[in-house]
C-alpha positions, 0 to 999 in steps of 0.5 A: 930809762936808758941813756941811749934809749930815753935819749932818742925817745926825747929827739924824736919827741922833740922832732915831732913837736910843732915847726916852732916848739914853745920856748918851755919845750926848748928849756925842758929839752935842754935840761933834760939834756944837761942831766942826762950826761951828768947821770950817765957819768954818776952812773957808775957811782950807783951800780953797786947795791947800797950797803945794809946797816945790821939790824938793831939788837935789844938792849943787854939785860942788866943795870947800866954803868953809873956816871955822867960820860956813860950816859946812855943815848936817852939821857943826851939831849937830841940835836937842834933840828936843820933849818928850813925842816919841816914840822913834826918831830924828826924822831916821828918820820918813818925811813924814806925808801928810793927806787929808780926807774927802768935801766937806771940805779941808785945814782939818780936819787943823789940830790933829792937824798941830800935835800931829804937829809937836810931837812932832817930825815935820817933815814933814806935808803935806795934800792937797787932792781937788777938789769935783768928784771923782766916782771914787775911782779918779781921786782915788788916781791924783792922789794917787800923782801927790802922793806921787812929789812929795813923795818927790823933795821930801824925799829919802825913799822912802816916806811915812805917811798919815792919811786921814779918813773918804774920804779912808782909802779913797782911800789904800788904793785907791792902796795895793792896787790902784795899787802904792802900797804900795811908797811907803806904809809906814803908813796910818792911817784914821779913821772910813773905811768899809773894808767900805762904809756904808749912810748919807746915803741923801739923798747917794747921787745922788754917784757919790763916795756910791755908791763907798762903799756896801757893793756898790760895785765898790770895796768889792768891788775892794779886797776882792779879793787882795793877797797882797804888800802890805807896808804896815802898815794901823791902822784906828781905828773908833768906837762913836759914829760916825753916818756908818760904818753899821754902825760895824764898817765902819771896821774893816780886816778882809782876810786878806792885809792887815798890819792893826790895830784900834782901838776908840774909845769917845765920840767921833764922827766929826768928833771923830776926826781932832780929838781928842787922845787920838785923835791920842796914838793916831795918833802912836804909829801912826806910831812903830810900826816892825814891822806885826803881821798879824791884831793888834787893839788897843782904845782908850777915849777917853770 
């Protein structure tokens, strides 16, 4: 969400709190507070779309040069893996693929980046959506687009995603409705409102707003049946987010998804994709290698 929007939406929230808001509210607020200068200053650093390695070429036909300095990349042994990474082997993670929410850019994944990269995951990537996105539909067909090229980039199959607040919606649109699925073997949503949310009535002139209102065609589409997804879907939610109204609606909550919850206690919606103990949560996400249909989880980061 926008500086000066997302900023009013939280003043206005906190105004209508109770006479005397919770000592946690009053945290939250002043977090939320402090990230959102320090994002509007890295802004800029991410306006620009994130430059794209060329996709991989086949090795040349023929016998390769004898001789111990030219050993190729399969004869040198791989480096000791970061501590504190989780277990599994680093060559076996599929690329982590970031998408930022509403009117906002790469620059918002820069902490949980470096904490992915090292805890040894290689290959993190961010995309940007245009400003001037106004369907939902459009942004998850740019991002099957994205994903083939970093597929044919990489060598891999499949990729895991993390999509902040939009940004979740619009992966899971391209999972259930564009057959993503058969790309993306885990997404990881923060603050997205899976179920629509009732905020920002100054925004709802946005089309991109609209979409994410409880009785959007949206909402309703991806409500509908998807009895074959494969994908596994972790939907971290908190009690202190302003944005999702209610905050249930970051919750994954369909009968036929392979979803997991997880409660975050304090921490508000900006903080989310921040956080550290918010990122320990997303990385053991992305290690988990079995989805559990219908399991909950919580997690308290106060």
């Amino acid at each position: 969400m926008g500086a000066l929007p997302f900023l009013c939406t939280l003043l206005r929230s906190f105004a209508a709190a109770r006479p005397r808001p919770s000592a946690a509210l009053v945290r939250s607020t002043l977090l939320e507070l402090a990230i959102l200068t320090t994002h509007v200053l890295l802004y800029p650093t991410g306006i620009t779309q994130e430059r794209r390695p060329p996709p991989l070429l086949p090795p040349a036909a023929g016998p390769s040069p004898a001789g111990p300095s030219l050993a190729g990349p399969a004869e040198r042994p791989e480096p000791p893996e970061p501590p504190g990474a989780p277990a599994g082997p680093v060559a076996a993670r599929p690329p982590v693929l970031l998408l930022h929410g509403f009117i906002d850019n790469r620059s918002v994944f820069v902490l949980l980046r470096r904490s992915l990269r090292r805890h040894g995951w290689d290959e993190v990537r961010s995309l940007n959506y245009s400003l001037l996105t106004c369907d939902i539909r459009k942004a998850a067909a740019m991002l099957g687009r994205h994903v083939e090229e970093v597929c044919l980039s990489t060598g891999r199959d499949r990729v895991d995603m993390v999509g902040h607040s939009l940004g979740g919606l619009i992966a899971r649109y391209y999972i259930q409705r564009l057959g993503g699925d058969a790309r993306v073997r885990t997404l990881v949503t923060l603050g997205t409102p899976h179920g629509g949310t009732r905020v920002a009535p100054l925004m709802t002139a946005h089309p991109l707003v609209r979409q994410m209102r409880p009785d959007s065609d949206v909402i309703s589409e991806l409500a509908g049946p998807v009895p074959h997804c494969t994908t596994q879907f972790i939907g971290f939610w908190s009690d202190l987010d302003q944005i999702m109204v209610p905050v249930e609606t970051a919750r994954i909550d369909h009968p036929d998804l392979h979803a997991r919850n997880v409660r975050v206690c304090g921490v508000g919606h900006l903080a989310l994709p921040v956080h550290g103990e918010v990122a320990a949560g997303i990385r053991q996400a992305l290690t988990t290698e079995e989805p559990s249909a219908g399991a909950a989880g919580a997690a308290s980061v106060a």
